[in-house]
C-alpha positions in Angstrom: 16.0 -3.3 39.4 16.2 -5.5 36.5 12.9 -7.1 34.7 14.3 -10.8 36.2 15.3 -9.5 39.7 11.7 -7.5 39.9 10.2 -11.3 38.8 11.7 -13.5 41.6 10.8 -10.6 44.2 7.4 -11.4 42.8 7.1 -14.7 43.2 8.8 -14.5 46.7 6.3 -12.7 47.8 3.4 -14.6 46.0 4.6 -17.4 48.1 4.5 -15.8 51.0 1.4 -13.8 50.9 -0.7 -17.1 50.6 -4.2 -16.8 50.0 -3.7 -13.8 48.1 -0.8 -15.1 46.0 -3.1 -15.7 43.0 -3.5 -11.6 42.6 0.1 -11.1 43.0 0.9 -13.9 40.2 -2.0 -12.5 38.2 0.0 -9.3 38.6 3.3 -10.9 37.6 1.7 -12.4 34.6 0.0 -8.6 33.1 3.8 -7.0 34.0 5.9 -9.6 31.9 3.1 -9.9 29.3 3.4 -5.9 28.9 7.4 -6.1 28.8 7.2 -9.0 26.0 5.0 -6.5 24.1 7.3 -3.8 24.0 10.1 -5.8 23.0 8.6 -7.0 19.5 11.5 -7.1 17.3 10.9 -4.7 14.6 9.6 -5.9 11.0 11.4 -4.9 7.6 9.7 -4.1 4.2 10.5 -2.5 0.8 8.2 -0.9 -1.6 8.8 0.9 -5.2 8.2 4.7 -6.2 8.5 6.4 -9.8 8.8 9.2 -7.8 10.4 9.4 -4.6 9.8 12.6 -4.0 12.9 13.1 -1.8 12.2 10.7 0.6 15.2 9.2 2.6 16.8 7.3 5.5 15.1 8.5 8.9 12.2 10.0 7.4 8.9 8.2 8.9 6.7 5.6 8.1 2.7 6.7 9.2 -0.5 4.8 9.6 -3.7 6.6 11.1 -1.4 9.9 11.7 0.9 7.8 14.0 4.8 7.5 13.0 4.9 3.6 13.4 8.3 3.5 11.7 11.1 4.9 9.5 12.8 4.6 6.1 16.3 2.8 6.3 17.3 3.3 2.7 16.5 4.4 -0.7 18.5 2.4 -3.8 17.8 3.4 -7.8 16.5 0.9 -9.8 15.7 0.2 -13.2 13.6 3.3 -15.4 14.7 5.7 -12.8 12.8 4.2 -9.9 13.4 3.8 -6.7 13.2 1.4 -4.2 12.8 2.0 -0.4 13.1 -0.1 2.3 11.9 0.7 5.7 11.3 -1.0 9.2 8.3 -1.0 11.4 8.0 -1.0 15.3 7.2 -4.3 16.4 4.1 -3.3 18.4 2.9 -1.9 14.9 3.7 -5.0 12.3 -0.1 -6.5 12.2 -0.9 -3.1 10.8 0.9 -3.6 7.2 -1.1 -5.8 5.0 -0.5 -8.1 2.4 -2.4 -5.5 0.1 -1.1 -2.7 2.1 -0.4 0.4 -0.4 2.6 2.7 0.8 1.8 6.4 -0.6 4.5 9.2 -0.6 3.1 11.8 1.8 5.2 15.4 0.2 3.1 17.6 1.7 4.6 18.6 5.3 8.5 19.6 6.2 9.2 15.9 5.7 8.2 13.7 3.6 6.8 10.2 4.5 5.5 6.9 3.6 1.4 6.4 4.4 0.4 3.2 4.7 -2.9 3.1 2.9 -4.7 -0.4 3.9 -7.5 -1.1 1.2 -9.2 -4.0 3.1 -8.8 -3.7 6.8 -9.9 -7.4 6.8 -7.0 -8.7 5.4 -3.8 -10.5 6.7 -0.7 -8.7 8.0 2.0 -9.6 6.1 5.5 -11.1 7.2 8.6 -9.5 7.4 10.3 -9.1 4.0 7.2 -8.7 1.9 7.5 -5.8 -0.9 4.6 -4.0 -1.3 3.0 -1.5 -3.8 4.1 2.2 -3.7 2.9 4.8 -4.9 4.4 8.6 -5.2 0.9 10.3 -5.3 -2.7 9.6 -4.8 -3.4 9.1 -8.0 -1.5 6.5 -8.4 -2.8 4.4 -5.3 -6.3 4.8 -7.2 -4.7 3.2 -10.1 -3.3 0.2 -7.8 -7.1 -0.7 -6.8 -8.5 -0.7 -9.9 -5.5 -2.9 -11.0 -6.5 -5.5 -8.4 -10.0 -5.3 -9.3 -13.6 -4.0 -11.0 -11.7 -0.7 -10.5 -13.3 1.6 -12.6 -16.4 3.9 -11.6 -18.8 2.5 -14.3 -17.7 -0.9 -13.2 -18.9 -0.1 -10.0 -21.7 1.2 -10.9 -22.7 -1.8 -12.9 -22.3 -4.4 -10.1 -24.4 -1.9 -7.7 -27.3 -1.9 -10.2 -26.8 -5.6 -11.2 -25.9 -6.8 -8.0 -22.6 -8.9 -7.2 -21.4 -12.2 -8.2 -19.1 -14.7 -9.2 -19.0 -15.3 -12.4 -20.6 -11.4 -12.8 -23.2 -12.0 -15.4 -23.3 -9.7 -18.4 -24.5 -5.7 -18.1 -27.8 -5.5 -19.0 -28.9 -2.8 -21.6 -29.7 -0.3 -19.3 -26.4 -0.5 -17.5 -24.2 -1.2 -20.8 -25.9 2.4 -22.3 -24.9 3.6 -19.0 -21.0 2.2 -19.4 -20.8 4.2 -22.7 -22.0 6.9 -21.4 -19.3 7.9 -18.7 -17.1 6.8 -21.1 -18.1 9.3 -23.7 -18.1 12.3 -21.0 -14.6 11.4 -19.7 -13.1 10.8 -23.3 -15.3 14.6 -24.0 -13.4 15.7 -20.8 -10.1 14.9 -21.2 -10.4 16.3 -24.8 -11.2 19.7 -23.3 -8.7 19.3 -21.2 -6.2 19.2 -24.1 -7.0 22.3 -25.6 -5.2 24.8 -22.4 -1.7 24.4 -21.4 -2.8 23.1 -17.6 -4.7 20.4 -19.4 -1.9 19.0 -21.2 0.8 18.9 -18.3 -2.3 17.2 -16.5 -2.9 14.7 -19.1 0.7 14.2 -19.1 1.4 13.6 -15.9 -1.4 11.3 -15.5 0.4 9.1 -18.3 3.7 9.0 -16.8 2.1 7.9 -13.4 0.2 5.0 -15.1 3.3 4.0 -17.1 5.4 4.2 -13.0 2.4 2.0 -11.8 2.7 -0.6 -15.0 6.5 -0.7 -15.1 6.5 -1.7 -10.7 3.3 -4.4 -11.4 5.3 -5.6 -14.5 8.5 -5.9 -12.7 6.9 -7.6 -9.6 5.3 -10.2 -11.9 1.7 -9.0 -11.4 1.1 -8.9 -15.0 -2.4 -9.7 -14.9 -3.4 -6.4 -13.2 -1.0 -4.2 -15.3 -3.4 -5.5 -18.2 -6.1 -5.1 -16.2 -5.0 -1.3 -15.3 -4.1 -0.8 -18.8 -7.7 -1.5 -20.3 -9.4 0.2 -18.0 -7.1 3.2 -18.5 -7.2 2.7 -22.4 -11.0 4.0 -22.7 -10.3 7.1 -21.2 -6.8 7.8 -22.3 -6.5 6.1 -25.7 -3.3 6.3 -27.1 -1.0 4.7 -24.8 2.1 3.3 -25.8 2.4 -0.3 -25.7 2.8 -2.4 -22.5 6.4 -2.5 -21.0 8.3 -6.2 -21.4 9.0 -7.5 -18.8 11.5 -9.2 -19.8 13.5 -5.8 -19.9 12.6 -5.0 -16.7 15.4 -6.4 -14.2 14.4 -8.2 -11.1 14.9 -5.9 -7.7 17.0 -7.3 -5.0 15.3 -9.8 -2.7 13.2 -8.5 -0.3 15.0 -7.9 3.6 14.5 -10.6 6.3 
């Protein structure tokens, strides 16, 4: 019987059954609730990869080991990128975030999209929005310390000198401290350099912090490609100069 039919039977018999006709149009209310809820239209979003890792149209979209959605298409953009856009169950929307990270999951028979939510505080975000991707784990490290302290001997610095706003200056005993992790990853990555698996490390690193600069650069969040980009600078000096954005193309609007 159709969902409308099964409603006036309802309310028939609610007006028949009198004194217990509140149950039955308590009932009525919990069954067209329920069928409202599995008819949320489904929400649409895009994200960028450097990387896309083979990832196409079908493929699924994950969040807590649940498939809450699936890739709709995957267009080239500019420096070899990619950008993918993908819908999400309606029932499952509230769980994409404004700062919501999209990682490219290669590891199984198919790959997929994670979503990766950083605060789970934060506000969903609407259809259309285009969120950070990234085609490796490493590279969703580098988004959060782009959007903030980020680095481990910032950390460490506001645990010892508590938190703040404005942060007041390291004191000496957490500045020596600062130096200190920097000198042993600089010491590290120089090690690194000196065996064949270092280098393609090293590299690789590079060209997944250049992907992550070029997609903030191109999405106008040019305050945390700085930010990423000085934080990187201490333990990888030597990279080449920030990209323009003015060379960078806009992507295509976001899907509504």
């Amino acid at each position: 019987m159709p969902r409308h039919g099964l409603a006036r039977s309802f309310v028939s018999l609610a007006s028949r059954a009198g004194a217990s006709g509140a149950f039955l149009w308590l009932t009525l209310c919990v069954f067209l609730f329920a069928g409202c809820a599995q008819q949320q239209p489904p929400s649409y979003f895009t994200t960028q990869l450097d990387n896309a890792g083979g990832i196409g149209p079908g493929d699924p979209i994950t969040h807590a080991s649940a498939t809450i959605g699936h890739v709709t298409g995957v267009s080239p953009i500019a420096a070899g990128d990619s950008e993918v856009a993908f819908e999400v169950d309606g029932q499952h929307r509230r769980e994409i975030h404004y700062d919501s990270i999209m990682v490219l999951n290669s590891l199984g028979a198919t790959p997929s999209l994670d979503v990766m939510n950083v605060d789970a505080m934060s506000h969903s975000a609407p259809s259309g929005t285009r969120l950070d991707g990234a085609s490796s784990m490493s590279e969703a490290q580098m988004f959060m310390s782009a959007r903030g302290p980020g680095s481990y001997a910032q950390a460490l610095s506001n645990a010892v000198g508590g938190s703040g706003s404005p942060p007041s200056p390291p004191s000496p005993a957490v500045a020596q401290m600062q130096q200190f992790l920097s000198q042993l990853s600089q010491q590290t990555l120089a090690n690194a350099a000196t065996t064949p698996a270092g280098r393609n490390e090293i590299d690789k690193t590079h060209r997944e912090l250049e992907g992550v600069e070029r997609q903030l650069m191109r999405n106008g969040k040019i305050e945390q490609a700085e930010r990423l980009r000085t934080q990187m600078g201490v333990l990888m000096p030597g990279l080449t100069a920030p990209a323009n954005p003015l060379t960078l193309p806009p992507t295509s609007p976001n899907p509504h």
